[in-house]
C-alpha positions as CSV (number, residue, x, y, z in Angstrom):
1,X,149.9,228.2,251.9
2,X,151.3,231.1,249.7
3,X,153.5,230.0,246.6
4,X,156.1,232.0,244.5
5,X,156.6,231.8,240.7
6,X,160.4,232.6,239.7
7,X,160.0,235.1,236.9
8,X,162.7,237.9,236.6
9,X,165.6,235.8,234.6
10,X,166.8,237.6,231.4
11,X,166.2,234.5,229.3
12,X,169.2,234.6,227.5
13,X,169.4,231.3,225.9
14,X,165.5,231.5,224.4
15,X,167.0,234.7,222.5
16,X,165.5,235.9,220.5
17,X,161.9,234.8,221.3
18,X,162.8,236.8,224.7
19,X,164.2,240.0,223.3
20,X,160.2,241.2,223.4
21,X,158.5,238.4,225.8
22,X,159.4,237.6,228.9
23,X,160.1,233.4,228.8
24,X,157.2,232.7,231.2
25,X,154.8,234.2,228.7
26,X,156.4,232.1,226.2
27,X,153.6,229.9,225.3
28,X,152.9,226.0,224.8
29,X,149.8,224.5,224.0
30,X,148.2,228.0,224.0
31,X,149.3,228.9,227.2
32,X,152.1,231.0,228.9
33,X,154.7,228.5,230.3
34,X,153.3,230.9,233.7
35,X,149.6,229.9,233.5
36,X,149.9,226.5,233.6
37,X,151.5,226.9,236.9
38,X,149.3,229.8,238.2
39,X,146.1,227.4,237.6
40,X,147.8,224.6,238.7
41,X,147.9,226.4,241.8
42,X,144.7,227.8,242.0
43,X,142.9,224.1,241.4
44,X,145.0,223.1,244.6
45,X,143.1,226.4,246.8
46,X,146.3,228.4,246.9
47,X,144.8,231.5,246.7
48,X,148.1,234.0,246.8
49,X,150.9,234.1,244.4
50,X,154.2,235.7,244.6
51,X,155.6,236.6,241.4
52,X,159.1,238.3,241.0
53,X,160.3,240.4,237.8
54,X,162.9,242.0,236.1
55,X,163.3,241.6,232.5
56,X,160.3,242.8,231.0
57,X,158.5,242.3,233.9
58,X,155.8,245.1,233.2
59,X,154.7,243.1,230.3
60,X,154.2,240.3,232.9
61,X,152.3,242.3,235.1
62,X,150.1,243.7,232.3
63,X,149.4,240.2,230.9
64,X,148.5,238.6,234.6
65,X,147.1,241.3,236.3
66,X,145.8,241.1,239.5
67,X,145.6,237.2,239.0
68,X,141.5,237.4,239.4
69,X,141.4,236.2,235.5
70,X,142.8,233.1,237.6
71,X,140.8,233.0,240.8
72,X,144.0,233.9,243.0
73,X,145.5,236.5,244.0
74,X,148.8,238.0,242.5
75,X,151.4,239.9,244.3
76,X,154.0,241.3,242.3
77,X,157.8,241.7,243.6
78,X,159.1,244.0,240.9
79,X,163.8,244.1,241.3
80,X,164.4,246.3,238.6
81,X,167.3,244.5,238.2
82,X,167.7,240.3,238.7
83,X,168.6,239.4,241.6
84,X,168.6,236.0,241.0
85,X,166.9,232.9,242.7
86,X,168.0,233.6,246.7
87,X,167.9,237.5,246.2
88,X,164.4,237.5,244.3
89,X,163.1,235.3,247.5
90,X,164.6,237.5,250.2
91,X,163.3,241.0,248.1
92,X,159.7,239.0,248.5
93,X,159.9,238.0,252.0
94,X,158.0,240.7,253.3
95,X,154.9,239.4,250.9
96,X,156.0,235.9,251.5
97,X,155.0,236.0,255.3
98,X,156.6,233.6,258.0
99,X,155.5,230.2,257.0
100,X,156.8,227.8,254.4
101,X,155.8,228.5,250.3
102,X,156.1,226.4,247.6
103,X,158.4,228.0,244.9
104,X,158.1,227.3,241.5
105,X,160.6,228.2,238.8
106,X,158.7,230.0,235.7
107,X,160.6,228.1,232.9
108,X,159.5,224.7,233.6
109,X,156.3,222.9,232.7
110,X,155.6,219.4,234.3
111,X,152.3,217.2,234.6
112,X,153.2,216.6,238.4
113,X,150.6,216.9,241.0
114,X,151.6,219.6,243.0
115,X,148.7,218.9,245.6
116,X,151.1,216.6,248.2
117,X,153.1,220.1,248.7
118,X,150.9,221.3,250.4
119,X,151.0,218.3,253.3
120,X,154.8,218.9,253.2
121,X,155.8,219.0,257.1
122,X,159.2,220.6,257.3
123,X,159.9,220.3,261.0
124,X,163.4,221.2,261.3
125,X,164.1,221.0,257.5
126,X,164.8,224.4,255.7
127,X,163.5,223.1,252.4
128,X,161.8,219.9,250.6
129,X,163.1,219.5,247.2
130,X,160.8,217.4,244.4
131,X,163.7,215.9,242.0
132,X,163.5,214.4,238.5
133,X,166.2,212.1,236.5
134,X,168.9,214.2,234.8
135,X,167.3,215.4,231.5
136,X,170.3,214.9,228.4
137,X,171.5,218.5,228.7
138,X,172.2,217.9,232.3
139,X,173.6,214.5,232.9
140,X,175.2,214.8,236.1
141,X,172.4,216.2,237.7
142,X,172.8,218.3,241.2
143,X,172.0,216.4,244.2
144,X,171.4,213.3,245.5
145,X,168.4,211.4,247.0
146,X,168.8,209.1,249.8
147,X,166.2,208.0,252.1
148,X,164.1,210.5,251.6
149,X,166.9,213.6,252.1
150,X,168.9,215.5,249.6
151,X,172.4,215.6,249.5
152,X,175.3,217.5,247.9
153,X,178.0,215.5,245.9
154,X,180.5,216.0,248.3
155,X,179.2,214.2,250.9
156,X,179.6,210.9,249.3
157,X,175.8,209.4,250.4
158,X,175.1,206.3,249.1
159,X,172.2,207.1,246.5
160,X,170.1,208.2,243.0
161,X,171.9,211.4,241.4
162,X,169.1,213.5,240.6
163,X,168.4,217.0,239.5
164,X,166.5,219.5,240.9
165,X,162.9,220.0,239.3
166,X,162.8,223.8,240.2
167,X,159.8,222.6,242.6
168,X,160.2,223.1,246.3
169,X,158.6,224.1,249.7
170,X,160.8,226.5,251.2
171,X,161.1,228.1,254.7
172,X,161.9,231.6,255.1
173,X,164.5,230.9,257.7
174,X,166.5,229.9,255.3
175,X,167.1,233.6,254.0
176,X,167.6,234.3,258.4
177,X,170.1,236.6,258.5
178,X,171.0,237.6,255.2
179,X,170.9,241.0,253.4
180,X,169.2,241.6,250.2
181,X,171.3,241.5,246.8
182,X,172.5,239.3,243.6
183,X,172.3,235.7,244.9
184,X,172.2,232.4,243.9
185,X,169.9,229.3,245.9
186,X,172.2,226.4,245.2
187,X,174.5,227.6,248.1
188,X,172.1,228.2,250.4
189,X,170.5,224.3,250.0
190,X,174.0,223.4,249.6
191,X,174.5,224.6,253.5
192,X,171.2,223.2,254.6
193,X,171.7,219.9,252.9
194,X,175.2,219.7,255.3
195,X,173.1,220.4,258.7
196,X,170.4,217.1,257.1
197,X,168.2,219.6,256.6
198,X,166.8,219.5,253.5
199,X,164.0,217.0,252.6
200,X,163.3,215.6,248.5
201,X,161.4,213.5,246.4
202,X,161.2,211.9,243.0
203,X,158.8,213.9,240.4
204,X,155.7,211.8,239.7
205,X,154.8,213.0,236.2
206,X,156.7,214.5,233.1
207,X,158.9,217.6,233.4
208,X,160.2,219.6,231.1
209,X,163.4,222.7,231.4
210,X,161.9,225.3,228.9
211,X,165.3,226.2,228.4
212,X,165.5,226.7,224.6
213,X,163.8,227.3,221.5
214,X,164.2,224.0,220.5
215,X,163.0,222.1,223.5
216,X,159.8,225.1,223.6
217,X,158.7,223.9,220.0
218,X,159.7,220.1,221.3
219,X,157.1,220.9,223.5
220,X,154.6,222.1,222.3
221,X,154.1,220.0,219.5
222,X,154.4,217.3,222.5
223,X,150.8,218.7,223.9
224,X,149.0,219.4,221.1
225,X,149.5,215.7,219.7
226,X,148.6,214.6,223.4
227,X,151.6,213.1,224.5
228,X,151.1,214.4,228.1
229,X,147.1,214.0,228.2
């Protein structure tokens, strides 16, 4: 099973620690937010990584090379320009293969096992979704979890509002179809979620959003006083 590490945002709200770093070589605990995930990965056998860049993204290359320093393999989806979550996916496709990836989003750290994604069975689903309770900057959260499905407000299911961990599996036929450009992923599992197609479950574990300088500092004195050990 391949994976894919979302890395091409422009980082705007860690300004300006990300006016000369990329955010996913922002580092905690000694380590780039990106490592922890790449060797997260690499303990679990995956043995190729997708990584997509924009924003300083030949800094990213430079610091991860080849991903050998890792044990994987690194393949490197360079946009130029962001193409956001759904574009970045579809540019990589042709790295990506045929079968179902776990995708990772670069600015979040979390202790969670990632080794049940790997037994993920799709079937018919388009997508699994792992989902965490709605951290204080984000108190409405973005989906909800019923029964072992994800589904969009608007549907009115009876269950836990949750947010979206930024941890998935993810079927390229979800992209069937579509051109390559600027676009967002939230539509897309928005659509799935009203065919019942998208499968979730709760984060086991501590999860972080990276999102700004204050909660990177929050952090990282977090794991070096052992708090997540």
């Amino acid at each position: 099973m391949k994976a894919m590490i979302l890395a091409a945002g422009l980082g705007n709200r860690m300004r300006p620690l990300t006016l000369h770093t990329p955010k996913p070589l922002l580092e905690v605990g000694d380590k780039p937010l990106i490592v922890w995930h790449i060797e997260k990965l690499a303990g679990l056998g995956v043995t190729e990584i997708v990584i997509n860049t924009a924003w300083l993204g030949e800094k990213l290359a430079q610091a991860l090379g080849d991903g050998s320093q890792f044990g994987v393999k690194i393949l490197w989806s360079h946009e130029g320009e962001g193409l956001e979550t759904a574009g970045g996916i579809i540019n990589a496709l042709p790295l990506l293969g045929t079968e179902s990836f776990i995708l990772v989003n670069g600015d979040v750290w979390t202790t969670m096992d990632f080794a049940p994604l790997l037994k993920v069975e799709l079937g018919e689903n388009l997508a699994h979704l792992v989902l965490v309770d709605n951290p204080p900057q984000h108190p409405q959260g973005d989906f909800s979890l019923a029964e072992g499905k994800a589904y969009t407000f608007e549907q009115n299911v009876q269950g836990e509002n949750l947010t979206f961990s930024g941890v998935s599996v993810i079927h390229p036929k979800m992209f069937d179809g579509l051109e390559q450009g600027k676009r967002p992923l939230a539509p897309l599992l928005k659509e799935a979620m009203l065919e019942n197609k998208v499968s979730a479950s709760k984060l086991i574990g501590d999860w972080v959003d990276v999102g700004t300088p204050e909660r990177l500092v929050a952090l990282d004195a977090a794991i070096r006083e052992g708090k997540y050990a």
